[in-house]
C-alpha positions as CSV (number, residue, x, y, z in Angstrom):
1,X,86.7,15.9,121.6
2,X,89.0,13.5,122.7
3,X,92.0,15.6,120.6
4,X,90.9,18.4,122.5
5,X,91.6,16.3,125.8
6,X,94.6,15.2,125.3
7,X,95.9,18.3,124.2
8,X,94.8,20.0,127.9
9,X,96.4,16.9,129.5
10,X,99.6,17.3,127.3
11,X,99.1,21.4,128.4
12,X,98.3,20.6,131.8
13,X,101.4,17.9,132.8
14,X,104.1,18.9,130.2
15,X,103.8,22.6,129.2
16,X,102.1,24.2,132.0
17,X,103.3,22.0,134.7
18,X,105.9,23.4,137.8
19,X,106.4,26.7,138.4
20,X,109.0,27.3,135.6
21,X,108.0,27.1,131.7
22,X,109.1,24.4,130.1
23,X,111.5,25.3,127.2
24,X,110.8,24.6,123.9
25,X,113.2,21.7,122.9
26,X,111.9,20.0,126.1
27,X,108.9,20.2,125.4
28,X,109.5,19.4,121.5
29,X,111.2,16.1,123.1
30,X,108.3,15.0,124.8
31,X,105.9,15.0,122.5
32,X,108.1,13.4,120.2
33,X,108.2,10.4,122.8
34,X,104.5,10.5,124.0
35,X,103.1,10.7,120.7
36,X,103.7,7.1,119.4
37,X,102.6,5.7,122.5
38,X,99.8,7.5,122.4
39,X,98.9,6.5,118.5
40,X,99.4,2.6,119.8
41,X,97.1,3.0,122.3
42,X,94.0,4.6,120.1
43,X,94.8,2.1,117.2
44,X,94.8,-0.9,120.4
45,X,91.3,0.5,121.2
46,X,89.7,0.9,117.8
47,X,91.0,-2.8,117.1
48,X,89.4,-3.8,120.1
49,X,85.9,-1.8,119.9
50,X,86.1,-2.7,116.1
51,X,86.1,-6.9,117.2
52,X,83.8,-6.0,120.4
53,X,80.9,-4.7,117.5
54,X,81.6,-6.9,114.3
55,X,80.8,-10.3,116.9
56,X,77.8,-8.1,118.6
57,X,75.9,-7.4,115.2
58,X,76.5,-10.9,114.0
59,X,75.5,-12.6,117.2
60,X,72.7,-15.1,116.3
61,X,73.8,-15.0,112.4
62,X,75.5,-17.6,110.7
63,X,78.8,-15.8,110.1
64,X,78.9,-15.4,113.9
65,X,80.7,-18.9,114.2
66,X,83.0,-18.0,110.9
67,X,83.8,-14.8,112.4
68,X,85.1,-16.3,116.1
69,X,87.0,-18.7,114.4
70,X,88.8,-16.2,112.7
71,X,89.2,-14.1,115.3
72,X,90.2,-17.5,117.9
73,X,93.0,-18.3,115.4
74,X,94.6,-14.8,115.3
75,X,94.4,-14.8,119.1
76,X,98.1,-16.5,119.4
77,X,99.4,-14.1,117.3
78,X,99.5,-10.8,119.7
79,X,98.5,-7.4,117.8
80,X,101.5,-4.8,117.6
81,X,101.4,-1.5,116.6
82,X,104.6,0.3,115.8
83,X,104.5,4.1,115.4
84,X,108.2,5.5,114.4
85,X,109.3,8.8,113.3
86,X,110.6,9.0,109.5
């Protein structure tokens, strides 16, 4: 589903948008850039919802504390995600 939407948003604003069609390489160019940024910001999410869910289930178990502390001390050290093209 959420494939789906992006793809009709990419449709929508790049490929369909203006009264001209957009010509191939143009189009082939601005995927190449949106894609990455894209892919950082799904992979920034899933980190996110992934902490978000491990500290809900162990909230009120012991390895609640253990898993804070890990997560506190990787906290200064700012999560970056670099997509490149090979």
């Amino acid at each position: 589903e959420l494939c789906d939407a992006a793809i009709e948003l990419f449709d929508a604003h790049v490929r369909k948008a203006g009264e001209r069609p957009v010509d191939d390489e143009a189009v082939t160019a601005l995927f190449q850039q949106l894609l990455p940024q894209v892919t950082r910001l799904v992979a920034l999410h899933f980190q996110r919802t992934l902490v978000n869910r491990a500290l809900n289930r162990l909230r009120g178990n012991e390895e609640h504390g253990a898993l804070e502390a890990a997560l506190a001390a990787t906290e200064s050290a700012r999560l970056e995600v670099e997509v490149n093209w090979r």
